[in-house]
DRENROSE-865106 format. One line per 2 residues: number of its first residue (from 1); their letters; for each residue x, y, z of C-alpha. Coordinates in Angstrom, 2 decimals, always signed. Layout:
NUM) a) X Y Z | ...
END
This chain:
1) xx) +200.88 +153.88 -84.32 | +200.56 +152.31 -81.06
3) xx) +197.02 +153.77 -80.58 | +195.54 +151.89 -83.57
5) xx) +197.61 +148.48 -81.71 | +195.90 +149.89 -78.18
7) xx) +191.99 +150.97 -79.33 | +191.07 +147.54 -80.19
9) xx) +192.55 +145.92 -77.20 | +190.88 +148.65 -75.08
11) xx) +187.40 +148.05 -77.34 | +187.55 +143.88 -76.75
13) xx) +188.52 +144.07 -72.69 | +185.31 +146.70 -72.75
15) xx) +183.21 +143.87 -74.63 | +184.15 +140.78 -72.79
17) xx) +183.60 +143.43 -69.31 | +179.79 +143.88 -70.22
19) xx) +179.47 +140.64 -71.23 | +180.53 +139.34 -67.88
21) xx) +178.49 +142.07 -65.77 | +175.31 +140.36 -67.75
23) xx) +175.66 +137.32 -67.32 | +176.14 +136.05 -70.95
25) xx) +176.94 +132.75 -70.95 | +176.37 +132.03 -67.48
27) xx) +174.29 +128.31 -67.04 | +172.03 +130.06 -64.41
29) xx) +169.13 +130.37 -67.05 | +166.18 +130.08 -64.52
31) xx) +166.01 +131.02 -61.00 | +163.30 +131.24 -58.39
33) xx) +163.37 +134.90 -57.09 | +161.43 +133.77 -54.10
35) xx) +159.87 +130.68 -52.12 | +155.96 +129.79 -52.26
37) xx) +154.86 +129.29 -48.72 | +151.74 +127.03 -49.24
39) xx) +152.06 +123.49 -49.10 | +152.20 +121.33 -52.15
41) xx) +150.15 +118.70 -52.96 | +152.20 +115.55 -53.56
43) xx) +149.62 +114.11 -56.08 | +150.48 +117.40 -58.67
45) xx) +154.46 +116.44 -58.50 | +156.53 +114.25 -60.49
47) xx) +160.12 +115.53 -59.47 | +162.30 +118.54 -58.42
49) xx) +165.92 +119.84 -59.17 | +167.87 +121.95 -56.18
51) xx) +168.84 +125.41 -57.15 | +171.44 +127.36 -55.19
53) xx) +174.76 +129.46 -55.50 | +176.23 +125.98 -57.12
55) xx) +173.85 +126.58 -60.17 | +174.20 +130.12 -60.09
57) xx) +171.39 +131.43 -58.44 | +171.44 +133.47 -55.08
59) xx) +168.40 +132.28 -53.80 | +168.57 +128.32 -52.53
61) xx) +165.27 +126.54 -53.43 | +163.57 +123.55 -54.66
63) xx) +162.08 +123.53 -57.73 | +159.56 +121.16 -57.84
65) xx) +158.29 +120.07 -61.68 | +154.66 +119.07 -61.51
67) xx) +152.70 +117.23 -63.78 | +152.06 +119.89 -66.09
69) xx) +155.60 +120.63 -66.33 | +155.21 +124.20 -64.12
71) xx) +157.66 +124.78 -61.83 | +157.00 +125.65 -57.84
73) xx) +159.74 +126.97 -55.67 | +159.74 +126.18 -52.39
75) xx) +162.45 +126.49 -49.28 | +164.81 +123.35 -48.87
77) xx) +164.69 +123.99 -44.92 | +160.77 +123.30 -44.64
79) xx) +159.97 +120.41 -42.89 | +156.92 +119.78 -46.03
81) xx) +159.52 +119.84 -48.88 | +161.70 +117.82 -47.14
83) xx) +159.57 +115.06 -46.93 | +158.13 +115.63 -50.45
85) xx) +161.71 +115.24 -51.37 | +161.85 +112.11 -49.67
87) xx) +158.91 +110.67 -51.01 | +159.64 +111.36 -54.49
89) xx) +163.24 +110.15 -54.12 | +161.45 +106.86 -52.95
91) xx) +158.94 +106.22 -55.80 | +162.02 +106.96 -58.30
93) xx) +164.34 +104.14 -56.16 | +160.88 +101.82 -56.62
95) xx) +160.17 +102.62 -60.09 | +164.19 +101.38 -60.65
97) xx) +163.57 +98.33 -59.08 | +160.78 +97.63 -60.90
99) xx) +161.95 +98.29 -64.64 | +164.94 +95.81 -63.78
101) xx) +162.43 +92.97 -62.47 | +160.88 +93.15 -65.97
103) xx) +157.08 +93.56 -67.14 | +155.31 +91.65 -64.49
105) xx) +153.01 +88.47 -66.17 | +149.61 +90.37 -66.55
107) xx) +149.45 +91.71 -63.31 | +146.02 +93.96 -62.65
109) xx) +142.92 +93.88 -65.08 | +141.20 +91.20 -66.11
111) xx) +142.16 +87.73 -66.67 | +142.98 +86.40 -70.07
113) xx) +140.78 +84.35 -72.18 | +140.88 +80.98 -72.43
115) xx) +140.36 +79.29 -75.99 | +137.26 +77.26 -76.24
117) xx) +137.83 +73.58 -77.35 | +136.14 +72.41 -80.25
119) x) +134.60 +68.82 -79.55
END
């Protein structure tokens, strides 16, 4: 009697045991495995996300997004990525400032007709 009470205790502990070793349900989803070492050209780049033990990956990196939404890892301690960093982190504090100024009165491009008066 107490082994039909103790098998399906045993059976779930087993289950929820594997599940942890893999990883099910873990928010680590995608990690870099390792760090590109050529530079990256700011013009390809539209933002980056840090990645580290915090996230659940073992491997700290910056994962910069480019344009075409592909994703380059890169070390946080390199001079380069710093700076990219700091350059994106600028034109997203700009581009801030600018939405709460408002649409600026037909700035760039050509001038806007005038109406011709009829005499």
């Amino acid at each position: 009697m107490a082994l039909r009470l103790l098998l399906p205790l045993l059976l779930l502990a087993a289950i929820l045991l594997i599940a942890q070793a893999q990883g099910i349900g873990s928010s680590a989803s995608d990690c870099c495995l390792k760090n590109s070492q050529t530079a990256i050209p700011r013009s390809l780049v539209k933002s980056y996300t840090l990645q580290g033990p915090e996230s659940g990956c073992l491997l700290r990196s910056v994962v910069f997004i480019t344009k075409k939404n592909k994703k380059i890892c890169a070390s946080p301690t390199d001079p380069a990525v710093q700076k990219l960093m700091q350059n994106l982190d600028k034109k997203v504090k700009n581009d801030r400032k600018d939405k709460k100024r408002g649409p600026s009165p037909r700035s760039g491009g050509r001038p806007r007709r005038q109406k011709r008066q009829r005499v």
